[in-house]
N, C-alpha and C positions, 0 to 999 in steps of 0.2 A: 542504332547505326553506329558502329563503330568508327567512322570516320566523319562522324559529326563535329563541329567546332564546338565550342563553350556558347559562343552567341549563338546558334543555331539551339543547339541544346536548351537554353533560355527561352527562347521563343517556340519551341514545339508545344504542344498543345497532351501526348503523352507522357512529355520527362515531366510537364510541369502538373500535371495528375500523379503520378506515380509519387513526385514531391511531396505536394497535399497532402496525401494519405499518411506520410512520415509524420510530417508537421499537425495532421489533425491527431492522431496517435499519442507524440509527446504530449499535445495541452493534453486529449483526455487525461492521460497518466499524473500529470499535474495537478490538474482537478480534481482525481479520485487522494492525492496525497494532500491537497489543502483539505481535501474533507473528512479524511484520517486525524488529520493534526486539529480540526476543529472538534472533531468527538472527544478526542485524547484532552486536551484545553477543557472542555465542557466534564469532562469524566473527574479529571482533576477538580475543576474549582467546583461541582457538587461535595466533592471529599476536602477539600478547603474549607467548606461553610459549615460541615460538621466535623470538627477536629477529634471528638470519639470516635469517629466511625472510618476513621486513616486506615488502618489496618484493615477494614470489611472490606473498602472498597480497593485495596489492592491485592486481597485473596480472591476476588472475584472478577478482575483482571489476568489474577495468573489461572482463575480455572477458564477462564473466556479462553485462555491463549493454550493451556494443556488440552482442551476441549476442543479447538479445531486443529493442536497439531496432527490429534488422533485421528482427524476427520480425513485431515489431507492427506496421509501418512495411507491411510484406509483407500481414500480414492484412486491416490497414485498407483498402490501396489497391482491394481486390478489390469487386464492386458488391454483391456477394449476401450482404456480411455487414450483419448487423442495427444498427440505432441502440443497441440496448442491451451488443450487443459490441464495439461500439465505444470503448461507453465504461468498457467493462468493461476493457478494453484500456487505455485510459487512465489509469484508476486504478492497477492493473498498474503500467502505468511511471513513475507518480509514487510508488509504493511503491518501486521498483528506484531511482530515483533518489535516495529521500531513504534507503534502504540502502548505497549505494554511497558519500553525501557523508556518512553518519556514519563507516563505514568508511576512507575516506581521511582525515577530520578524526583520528579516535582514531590512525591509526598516526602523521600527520605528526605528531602532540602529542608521542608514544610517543616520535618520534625526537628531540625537540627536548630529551627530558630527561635 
């Protein structure tokens, strides 16, 4: 209703669904990026505890990361995939991407010390 007040608005029982659904949406997304950041952390300090293997393990972060741009890159082009996988896709690869530049920042640091 467009001529609803703000208190009115507050107290509806639809605005304040409609809400929820925002607010339940950002935690997932939070959630899904604390548990990016915990693989990434975990990815790193496996390649911390073997300082020969610094280099294995961030060749095989960037073929993790070449390997599903192709993926997604592959998915998107197709007609029949939905607006919403698409962009479900997208966030995807900006998870993979900002996992892969923590991961190459923590070793190059790693090596510099």
């Amino acid at each position: 209703n467009d001529e609803m007040s703000l208190e009115e608005a507050c107290k509806n029982p639809a605005v304040r669904t409609e809400i929820q659904k925002y607010i339940d949406e950002a935690n997932k997304e939070i959630s899904e990026a604390e548990e990016e950041l915990e693989d990434a952390e975990e990815y790193v300090g496996h390649a911390m505890s073997c300082p020969q293997h610094k280099s294995v393990y961030l060749s095989i972060a960037e073929d993790e990361l070449k390997h599903f741009e192709k993926l997604s890159d592959m998915l998107k082009s197709h007609t029949n995939v939905s607006e919403d996988m698409k962009h479900y896709i997208d966030k995807k690869r900006m998870h993979m991407l900002k996992k892969h530049a923590y991961i190459k920042y923590s070793i190059s640091k790693a090596n510099e010390g």
